[in-house]
C-alpha positions as CSV (number, residue, x, y, z in Angstrom):
1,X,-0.9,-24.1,13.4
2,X,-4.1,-25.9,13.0
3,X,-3.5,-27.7,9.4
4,X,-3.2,-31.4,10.4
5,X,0.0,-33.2,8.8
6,X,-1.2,-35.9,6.0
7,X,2.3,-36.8,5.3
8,X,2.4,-34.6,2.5
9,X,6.4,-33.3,3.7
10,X,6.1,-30.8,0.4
11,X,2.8,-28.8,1.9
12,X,4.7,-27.7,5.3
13,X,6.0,-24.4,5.7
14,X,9.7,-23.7,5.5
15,X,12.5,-21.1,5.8
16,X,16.3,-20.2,5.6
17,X,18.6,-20.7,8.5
18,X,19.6,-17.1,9.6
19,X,23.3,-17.9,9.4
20,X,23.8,-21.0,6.6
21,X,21.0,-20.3,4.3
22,X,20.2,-23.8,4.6
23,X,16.9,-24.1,3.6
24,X,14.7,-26.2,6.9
25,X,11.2,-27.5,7.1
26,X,8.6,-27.3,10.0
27,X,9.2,-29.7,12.5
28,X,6.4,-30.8,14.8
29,X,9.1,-30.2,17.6
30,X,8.9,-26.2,16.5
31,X,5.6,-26.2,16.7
32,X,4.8,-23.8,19.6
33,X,7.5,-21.2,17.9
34,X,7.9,-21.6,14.2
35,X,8.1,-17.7,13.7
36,X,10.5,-17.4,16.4
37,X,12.6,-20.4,14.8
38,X,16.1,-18.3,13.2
39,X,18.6,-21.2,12.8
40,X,18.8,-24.6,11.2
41,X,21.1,-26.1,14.1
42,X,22.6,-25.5,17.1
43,X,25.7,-25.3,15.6
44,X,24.7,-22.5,13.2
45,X,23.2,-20.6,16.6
46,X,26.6,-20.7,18.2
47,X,28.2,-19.4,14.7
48,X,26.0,-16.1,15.1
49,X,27.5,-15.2,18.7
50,X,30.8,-15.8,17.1
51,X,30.6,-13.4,14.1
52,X,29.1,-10.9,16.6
């Protein structure tokens, strides 16, 4: 990602958790795999293995 953050919170890409719907915003911490990011928590990642 090589837009730089002007504290604009409304300009950053965002998804849906995977298993809550819960909609999440980019995180700087996420940075190296946004596309690979499914869940909003760890919490909702441990609900998928559950239901499976």
């Amino acid at each position: 990602m090589a837009r730089i953050f002007k504290g604009n919170k409304a300009a950053l890409p965002s998804k849906r958790c995977a298993a809550c719907g819960h909609p999440m915003s980019w995180r700087k911490k996420w940075r190296n795999n946004w596309d690979a990011v499914q869940y909003c928590s760890e919490r909702c990642r441990r609900q998928k293995d559950m239901a499976q």
